[in-house]
C-alpha positions in Angstrom: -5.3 -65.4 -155.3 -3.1 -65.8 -157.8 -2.6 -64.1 -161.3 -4.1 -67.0 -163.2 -6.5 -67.9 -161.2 -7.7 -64.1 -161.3 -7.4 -63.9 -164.8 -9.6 -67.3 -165.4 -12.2 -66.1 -163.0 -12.4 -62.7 -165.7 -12.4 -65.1 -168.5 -15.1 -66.8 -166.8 -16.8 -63.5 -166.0 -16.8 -62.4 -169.6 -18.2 -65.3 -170.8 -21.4 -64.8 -168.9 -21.7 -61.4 -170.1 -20.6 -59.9 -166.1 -17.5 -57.9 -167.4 -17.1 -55.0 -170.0 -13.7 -55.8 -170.2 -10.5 -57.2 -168.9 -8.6 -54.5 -166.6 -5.0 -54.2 -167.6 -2.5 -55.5 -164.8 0.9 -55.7 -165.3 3.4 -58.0 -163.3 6.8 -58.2 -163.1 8.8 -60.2 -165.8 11.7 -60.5 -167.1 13.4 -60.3 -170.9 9.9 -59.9 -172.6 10.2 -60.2 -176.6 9.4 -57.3 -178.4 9.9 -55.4 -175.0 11.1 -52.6 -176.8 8.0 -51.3 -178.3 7.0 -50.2 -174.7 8.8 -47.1 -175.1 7.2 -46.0 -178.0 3.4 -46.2 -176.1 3.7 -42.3 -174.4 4.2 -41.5 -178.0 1.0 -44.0 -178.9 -1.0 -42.5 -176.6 -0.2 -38.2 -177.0 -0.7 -38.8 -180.9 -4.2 -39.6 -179.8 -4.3 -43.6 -180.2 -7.3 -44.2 -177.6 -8.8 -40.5 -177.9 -12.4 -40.7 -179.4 -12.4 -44.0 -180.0 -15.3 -45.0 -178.2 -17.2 -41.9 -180.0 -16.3 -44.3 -183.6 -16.1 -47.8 -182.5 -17.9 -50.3 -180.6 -17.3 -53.7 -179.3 -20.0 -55.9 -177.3 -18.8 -57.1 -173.8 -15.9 -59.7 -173.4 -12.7 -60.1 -172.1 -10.8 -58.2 -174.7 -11.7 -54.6 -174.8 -11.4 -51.6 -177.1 -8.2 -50.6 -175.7 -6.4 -53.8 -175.7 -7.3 -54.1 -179.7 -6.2 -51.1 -180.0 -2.6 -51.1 -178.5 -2.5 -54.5 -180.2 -2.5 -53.3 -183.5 -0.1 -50.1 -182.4 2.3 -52.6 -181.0 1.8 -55.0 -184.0 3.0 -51.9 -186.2 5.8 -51.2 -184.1 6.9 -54.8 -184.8 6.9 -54.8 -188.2 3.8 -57.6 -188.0 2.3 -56.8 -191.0 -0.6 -59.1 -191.3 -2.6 -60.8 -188.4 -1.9 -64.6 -190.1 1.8 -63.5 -189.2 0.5 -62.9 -185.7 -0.2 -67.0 -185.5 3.7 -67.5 -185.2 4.4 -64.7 -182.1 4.0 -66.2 -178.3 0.5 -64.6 -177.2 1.8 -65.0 -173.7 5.0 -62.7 -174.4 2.7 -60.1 -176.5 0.2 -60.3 -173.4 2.7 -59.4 -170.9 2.9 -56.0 -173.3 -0.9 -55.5 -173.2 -1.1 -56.1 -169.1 -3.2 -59.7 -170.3 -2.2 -62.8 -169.5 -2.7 -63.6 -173.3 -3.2 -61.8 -176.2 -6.3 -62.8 -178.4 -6.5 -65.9 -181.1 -6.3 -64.9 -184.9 -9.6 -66.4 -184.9 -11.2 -63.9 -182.3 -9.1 -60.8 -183.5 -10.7 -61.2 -186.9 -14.0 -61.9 -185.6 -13.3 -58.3 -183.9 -11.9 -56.5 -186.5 -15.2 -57.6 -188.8 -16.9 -55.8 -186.6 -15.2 -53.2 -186.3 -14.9 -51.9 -189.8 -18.7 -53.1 -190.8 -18.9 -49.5 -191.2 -16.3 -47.7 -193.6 -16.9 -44.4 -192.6 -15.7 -45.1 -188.9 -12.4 -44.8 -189.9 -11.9 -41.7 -192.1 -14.3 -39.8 -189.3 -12.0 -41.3 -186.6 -9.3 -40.1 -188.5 -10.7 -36.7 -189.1 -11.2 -35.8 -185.3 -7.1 -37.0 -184.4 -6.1 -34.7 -187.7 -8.2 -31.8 -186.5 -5.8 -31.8 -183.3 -2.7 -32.5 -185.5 -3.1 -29.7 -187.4 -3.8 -27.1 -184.4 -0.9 -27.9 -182.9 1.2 -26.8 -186.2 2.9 -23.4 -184.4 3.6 -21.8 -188.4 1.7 -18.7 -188.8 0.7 -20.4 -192.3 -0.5 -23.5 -192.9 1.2 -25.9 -195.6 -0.5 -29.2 -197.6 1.9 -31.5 -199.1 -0.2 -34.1 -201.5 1.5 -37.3 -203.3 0.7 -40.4 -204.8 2.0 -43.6 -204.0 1.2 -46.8 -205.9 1.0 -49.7 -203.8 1.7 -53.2 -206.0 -1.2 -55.7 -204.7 0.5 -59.5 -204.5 -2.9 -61.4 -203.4 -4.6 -63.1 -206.0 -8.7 -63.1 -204.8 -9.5 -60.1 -206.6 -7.7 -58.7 -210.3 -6.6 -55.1 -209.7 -6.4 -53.1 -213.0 -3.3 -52.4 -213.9 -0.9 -49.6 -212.6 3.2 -48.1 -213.8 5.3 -48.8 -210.9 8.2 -46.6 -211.9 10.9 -48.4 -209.4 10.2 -51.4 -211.4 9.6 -50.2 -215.0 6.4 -52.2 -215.3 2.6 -52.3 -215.3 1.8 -54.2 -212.5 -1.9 -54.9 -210.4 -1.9 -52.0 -208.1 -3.8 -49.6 -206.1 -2.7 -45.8 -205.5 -2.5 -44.4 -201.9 -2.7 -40.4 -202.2 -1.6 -39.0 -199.1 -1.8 -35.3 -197.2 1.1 -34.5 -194.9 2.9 -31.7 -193.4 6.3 -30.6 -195.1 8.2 -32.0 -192.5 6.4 -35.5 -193.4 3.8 -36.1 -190.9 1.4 -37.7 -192.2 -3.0 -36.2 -191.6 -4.6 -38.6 -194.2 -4.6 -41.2 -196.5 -6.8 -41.8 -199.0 -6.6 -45.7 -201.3 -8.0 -45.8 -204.5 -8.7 -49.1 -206.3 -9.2 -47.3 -209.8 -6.7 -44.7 -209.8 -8.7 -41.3 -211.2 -5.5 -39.4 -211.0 -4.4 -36.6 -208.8 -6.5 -33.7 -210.1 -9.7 -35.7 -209.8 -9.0 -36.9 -206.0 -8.0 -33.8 -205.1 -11.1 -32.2 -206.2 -13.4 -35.3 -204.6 -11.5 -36.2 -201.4 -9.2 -34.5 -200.4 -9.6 -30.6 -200.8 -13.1 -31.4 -199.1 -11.7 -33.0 -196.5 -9.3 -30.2 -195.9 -12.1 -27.6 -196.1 -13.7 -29.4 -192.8 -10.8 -29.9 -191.1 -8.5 -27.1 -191.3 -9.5 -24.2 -188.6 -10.3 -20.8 -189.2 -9.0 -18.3 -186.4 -10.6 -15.2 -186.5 -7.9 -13.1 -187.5 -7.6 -15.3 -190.2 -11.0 -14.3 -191.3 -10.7 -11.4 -190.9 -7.7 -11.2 -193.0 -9.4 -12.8 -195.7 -12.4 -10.7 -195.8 -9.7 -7.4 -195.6 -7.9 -8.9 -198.7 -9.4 -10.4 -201.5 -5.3 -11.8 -202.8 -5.3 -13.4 -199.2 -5.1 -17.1 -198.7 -6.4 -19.7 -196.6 -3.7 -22.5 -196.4 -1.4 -23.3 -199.0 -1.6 -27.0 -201.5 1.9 -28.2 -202.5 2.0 -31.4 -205.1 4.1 -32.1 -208.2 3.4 -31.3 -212.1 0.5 -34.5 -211.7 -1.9 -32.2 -210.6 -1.4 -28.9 -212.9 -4.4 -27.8 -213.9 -5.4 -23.9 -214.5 -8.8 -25.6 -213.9 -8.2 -26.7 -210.7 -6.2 -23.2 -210.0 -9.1 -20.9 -210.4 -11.1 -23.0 -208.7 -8.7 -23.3 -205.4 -8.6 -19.5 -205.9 -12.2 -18.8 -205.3 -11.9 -21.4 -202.2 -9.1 -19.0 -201.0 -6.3 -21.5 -201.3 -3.3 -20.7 -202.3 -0.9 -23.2 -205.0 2.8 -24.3 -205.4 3.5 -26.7 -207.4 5.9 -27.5 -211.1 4.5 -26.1 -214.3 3.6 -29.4 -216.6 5.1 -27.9 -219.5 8.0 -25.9 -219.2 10.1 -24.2 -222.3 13.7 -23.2 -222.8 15.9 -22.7 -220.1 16.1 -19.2 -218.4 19.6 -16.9 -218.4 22.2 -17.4 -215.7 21.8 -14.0 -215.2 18.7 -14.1 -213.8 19.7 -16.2 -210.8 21.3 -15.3 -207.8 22.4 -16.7 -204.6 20.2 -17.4 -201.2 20.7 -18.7 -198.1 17.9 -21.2 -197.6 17.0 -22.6 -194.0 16.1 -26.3 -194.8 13.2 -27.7 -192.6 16.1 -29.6 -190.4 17.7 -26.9 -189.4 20.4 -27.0 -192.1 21.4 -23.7 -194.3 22.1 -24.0 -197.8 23.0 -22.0 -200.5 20.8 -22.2 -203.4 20.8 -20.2 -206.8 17.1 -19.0 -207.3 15.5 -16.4 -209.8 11.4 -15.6 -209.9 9.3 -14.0 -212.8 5.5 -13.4 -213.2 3.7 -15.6 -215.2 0.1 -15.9 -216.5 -1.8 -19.3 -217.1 -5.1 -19.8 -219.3 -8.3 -18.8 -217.6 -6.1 -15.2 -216.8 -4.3 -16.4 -214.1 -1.2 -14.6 -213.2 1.1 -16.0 -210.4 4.7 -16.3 -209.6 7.2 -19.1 -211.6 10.6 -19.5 -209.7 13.5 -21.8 -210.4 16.3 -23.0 -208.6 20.2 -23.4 -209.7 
């Protein structure tokens, strides 16, 4: 029997409700479009692309399954496809040869499933949640470190009027929404979080995402008991820029045990040369600098005493 034949009879099949989903069978073909993004799938798959899906999402019997959708929309990514309309435009028998189909799905039926899909918005974030729980075990540093930015995100549609947002690339006020994001230092990326009406860093770090942190980020017990032994010990460390100074928010990631580095909002004259000296610095690359640095206590409002350091 051959391959069409076998994949009608399954699309047959499907239709009368006699097969979950379509198994995956590859043949042999030659210069495939967008071949390329075949190599990147290990690294799909050990980043944890089909783990706990299932657990999250649902989809009703037919001939496209979970998995297919979901490499879909990995491979689309790789591609640079940024929109499904674009998708119209791409030969679905090339981009099935990728997915081991003979066809990928219509627009039409890949919205129908994506509808589904995200009827729920909590899927995603809980989804998300599990995958970054591995992501961060896997960090081999003896301490843990929290990088936190905003990124503003101009919105071109015109169905719905987005208030009003300073892009700073562009010198404008322009309809936006704000991405915050929580990464690594060496920028891999755990979560994102969008926000329609931007409340500003201090105010989504204090609703999303230090609570999200605080389920998420383990707790080996030698780190507990090094935090009950010393009361100056720290859980994991936040890093974010001036946005988010707040003694407010520092006494109240102190009594959460988690330590803060970030740039003093409102800094006065400059200090003596003769406080700095030099440093060799081991970049996260690899690469060593030299770098002219120089520390000194400091104490905030709320009697909070910490460590301000500068760099030359």
């Amino acid at each position: 029997m051959g391959y069409a034949t076998t994949r009608t009879l399954e699309r047959v099949a499907a239709a009368m409700g006699q097969l979950a989903a379509a198994p995956i069978a590859f043949q042999t073909a030659c210069d495939v479009p967008r071949g390329g993004v075949l190599l990147a799938l290990p690294a799909l798959l050990a980043q944890g692309l089909l783990r706990y899906r299932s657990q999250s999402y649902q989809l009703p019997e037919g001939f496209y399954g979970l998995d297919s959708i979901f490499l879909l929309l990995g491979f689309m990514a790789l591609a640079r496809i940024g929109s499904l309309e674009q998708l119209r435009y791409e030969p679905p028998g090339e981009w099935g040869k990728l997915l081991g189909l003979d066809r990928i799905p219509e627009v039409r039926t890949l919205r129908a499933k994506l509808k589904r899909l995200c009827q729920d918005l909590g899927r995603a974030l809980r989804w998300n949640a599990e995958l970054a729980k591995e992501w961060i075990a896997r960090q081999t540093d003896s301490e843990l470190y929290f990088y936190c930015d905003g990124h503003v995100r101009v919105y071109h549609g015109e169905q719905t009027a987005q208030p009003r947002h300073y892009v700073a690339r562009e010198r404008l006020c322009l309809r936006a929404t704000t991405d915050y994001w929580i990464n690594a230092l060496d920028g891999q990326p755990y979560l994102y979080v969008n926000k329609e009406v931007d409340p500003g860093l201090i105010a989504t770090l204090k609703q999303d995402l230090i609570p999200w942190l605080e389920t998420s980020v383990p707790k080996s017990p030698e780190q507990q008991q090094r935090l009950a032994q010393d009361p100056r010990a720290h859980w994991f460390t936040m890093v974010f820029d001036r946005e988010g100074y707040s003694p407010e928010l520092f006494e109240q990631m102190r009594q959460k045990r988690i330590a803060v580095l970030t740039d003093h909002k409102f800094p006065k004259q400059d200090w003596s040369s003769a406080e700095f000296s030099s440093h060799s610095v081991e970049l996260s690359g690899g690469e060593t600098v030299s770098l002219k640095l120089a520390e000194r206590g400091t104490q905030l409002s709320h009697k909070l005493s910490g460590c301000a350091k500068s760099a030359s």
